[in-house]
ROSE-4610 file (N, C-alpha, C; in Angstrom, 1 decimal, always signed):
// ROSE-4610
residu = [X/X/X/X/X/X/X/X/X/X/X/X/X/X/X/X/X/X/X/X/X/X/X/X/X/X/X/X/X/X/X/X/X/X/X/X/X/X/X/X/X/X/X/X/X/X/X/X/X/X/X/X/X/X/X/X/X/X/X/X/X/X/X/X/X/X/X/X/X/X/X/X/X/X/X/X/X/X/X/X/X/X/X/X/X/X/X/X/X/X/X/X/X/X/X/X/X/X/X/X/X/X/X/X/X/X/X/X/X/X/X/X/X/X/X/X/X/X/X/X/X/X/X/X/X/X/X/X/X/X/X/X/X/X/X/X/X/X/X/X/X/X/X/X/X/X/X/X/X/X/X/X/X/X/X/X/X/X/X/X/X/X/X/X/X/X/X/X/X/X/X/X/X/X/X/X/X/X/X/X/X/X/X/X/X/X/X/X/X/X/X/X]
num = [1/1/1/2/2/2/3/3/3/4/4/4/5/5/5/6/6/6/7/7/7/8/8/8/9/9/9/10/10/10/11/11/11/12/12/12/13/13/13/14/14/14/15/15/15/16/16/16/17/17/17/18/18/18/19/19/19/20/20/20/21/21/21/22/22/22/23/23/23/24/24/24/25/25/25/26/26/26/27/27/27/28/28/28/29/29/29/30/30/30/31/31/31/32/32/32/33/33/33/34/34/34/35/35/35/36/36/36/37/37/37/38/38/38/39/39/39/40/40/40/41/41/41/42/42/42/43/43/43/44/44/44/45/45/45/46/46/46/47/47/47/48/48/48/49/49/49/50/50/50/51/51/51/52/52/52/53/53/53/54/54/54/55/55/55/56/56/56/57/57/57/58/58/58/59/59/59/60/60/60/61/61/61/62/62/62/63/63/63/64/64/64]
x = [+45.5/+45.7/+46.0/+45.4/+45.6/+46.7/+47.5/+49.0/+50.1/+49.7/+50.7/+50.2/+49.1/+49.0/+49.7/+49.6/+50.5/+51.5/+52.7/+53.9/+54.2/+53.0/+53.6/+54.0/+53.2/+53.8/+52.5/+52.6/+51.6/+50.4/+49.4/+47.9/+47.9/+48.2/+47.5/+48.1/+47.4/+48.0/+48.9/+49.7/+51.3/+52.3/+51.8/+52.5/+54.3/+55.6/+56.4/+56.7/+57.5/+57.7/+59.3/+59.5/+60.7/+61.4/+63.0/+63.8/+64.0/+64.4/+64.4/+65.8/+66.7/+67.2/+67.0/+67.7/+67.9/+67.2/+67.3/+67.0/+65.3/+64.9/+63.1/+62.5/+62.5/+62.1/+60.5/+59.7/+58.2/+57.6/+58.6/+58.5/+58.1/+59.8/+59.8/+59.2/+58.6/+57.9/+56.2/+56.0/+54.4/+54.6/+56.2/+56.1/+56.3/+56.7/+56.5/+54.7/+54.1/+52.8/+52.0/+52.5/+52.0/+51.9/+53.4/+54.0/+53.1/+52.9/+52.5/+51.0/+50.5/+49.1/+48.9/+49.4/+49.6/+49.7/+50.5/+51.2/+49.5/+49.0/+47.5/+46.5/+46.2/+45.3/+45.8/+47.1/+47.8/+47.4/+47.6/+47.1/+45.4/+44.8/+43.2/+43.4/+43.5/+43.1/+43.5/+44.3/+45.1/+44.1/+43.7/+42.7/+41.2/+40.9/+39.3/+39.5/+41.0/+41.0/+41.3/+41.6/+41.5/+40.3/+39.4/+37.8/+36.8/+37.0/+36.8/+36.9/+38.3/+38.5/+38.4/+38.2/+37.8/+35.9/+35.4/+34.0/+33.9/+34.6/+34.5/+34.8/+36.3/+36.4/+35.2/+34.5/+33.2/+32.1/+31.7/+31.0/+30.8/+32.5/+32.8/+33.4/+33.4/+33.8/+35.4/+36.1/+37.7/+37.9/+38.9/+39.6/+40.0/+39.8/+39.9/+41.4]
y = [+32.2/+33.5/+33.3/+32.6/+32.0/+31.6/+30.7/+30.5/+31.7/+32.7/+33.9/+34.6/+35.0/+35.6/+34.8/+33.6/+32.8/+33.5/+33.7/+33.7/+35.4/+36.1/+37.6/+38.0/+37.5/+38.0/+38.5/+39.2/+39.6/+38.5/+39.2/+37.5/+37.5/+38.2/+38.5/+36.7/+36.3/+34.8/+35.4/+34.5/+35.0/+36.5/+36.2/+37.7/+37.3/+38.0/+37.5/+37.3/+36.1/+35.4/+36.0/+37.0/+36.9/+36.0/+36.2/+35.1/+35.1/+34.3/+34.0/+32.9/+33.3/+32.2/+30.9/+29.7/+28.3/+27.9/+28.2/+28.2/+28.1/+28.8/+29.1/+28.0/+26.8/+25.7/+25.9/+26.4/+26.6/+27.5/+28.4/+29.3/+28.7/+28.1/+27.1/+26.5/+25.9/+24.3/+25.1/+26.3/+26.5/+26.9/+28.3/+28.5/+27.4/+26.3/+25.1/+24.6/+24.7/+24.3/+25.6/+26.6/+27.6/+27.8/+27.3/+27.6/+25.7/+24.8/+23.8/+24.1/+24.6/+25.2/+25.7/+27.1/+27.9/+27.1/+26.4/+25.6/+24.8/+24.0/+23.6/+24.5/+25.4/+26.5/+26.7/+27.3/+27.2/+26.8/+25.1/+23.9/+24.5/+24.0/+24.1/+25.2/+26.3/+27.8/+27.9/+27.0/+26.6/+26.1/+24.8/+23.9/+24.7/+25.5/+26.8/+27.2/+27.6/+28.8/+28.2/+27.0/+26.0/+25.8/+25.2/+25.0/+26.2/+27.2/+28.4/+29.0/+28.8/+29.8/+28.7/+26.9/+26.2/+26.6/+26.8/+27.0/+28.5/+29.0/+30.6/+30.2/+29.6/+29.1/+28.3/+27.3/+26.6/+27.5/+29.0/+30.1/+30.7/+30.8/+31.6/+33.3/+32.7/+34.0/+34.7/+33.4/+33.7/+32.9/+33.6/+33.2/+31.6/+30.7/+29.2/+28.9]
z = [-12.2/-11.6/-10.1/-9.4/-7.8/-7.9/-8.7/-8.5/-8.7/-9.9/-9.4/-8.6/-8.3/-6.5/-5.2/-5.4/-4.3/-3.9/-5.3/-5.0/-6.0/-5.6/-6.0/-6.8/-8.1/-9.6/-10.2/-11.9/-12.2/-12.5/-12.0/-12.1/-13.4/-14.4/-15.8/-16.4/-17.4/-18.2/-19.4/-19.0/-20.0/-19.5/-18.3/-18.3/-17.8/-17.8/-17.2/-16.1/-15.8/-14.6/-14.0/-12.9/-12.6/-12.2/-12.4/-11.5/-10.2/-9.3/-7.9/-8.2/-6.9/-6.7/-6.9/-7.1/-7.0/-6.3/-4.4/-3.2/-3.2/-4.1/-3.2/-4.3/-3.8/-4.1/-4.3/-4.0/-3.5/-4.9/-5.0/-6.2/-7.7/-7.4/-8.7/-8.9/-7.9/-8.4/-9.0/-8.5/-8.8/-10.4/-10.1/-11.7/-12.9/-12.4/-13.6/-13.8/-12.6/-13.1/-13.8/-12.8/-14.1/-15.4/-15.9/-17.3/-17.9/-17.4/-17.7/-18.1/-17.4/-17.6/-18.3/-18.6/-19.9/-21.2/-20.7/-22.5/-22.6/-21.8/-22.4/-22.4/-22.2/-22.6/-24.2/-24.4/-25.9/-26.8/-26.4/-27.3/-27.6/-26.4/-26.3/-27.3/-27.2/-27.7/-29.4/-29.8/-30.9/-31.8/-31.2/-31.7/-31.8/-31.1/-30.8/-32.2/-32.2/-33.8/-35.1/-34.6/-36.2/-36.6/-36.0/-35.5/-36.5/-35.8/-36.5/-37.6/-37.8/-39.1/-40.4/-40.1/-40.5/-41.0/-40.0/-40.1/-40.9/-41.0/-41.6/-42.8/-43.0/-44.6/-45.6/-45.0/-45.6/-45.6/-44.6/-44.9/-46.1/-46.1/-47.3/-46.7/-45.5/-44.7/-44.7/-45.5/-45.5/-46.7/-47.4/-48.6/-48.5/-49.6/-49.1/-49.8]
């Protein structure tokens, strides 16, 4: 969220990223760690829900 506040976009996670010129080097470079970020929370959050619905299936909580 502190990185799209930086550079004035919405703070929300996943939300869209406008375009900016070629030129605003500073931009670009944060919205790549942004989107880099994002993509490992993904993974992490991926792996939470395998985890899970793993432990629900052995419950008996979801159809196996």
């Amino acid at each position: 969220m502190r990185w799209r506040r930086m550079i004035g976009i919405d703070p929300h996670p996943f939300a869209a990223i406008t375009k900016r010129p070629r030129h605003h080097t500073r931009f670009h470079r944060i919205v790549a760690q942004i989107r880099a970020e994002e993509s490992k929370l993904v993974g992490h959050l991926s792996g939470v829900t395998r985890d899970l619905e793993r432990r629900a299936r052995l419950r008996g909580m979801l159809p196996k």
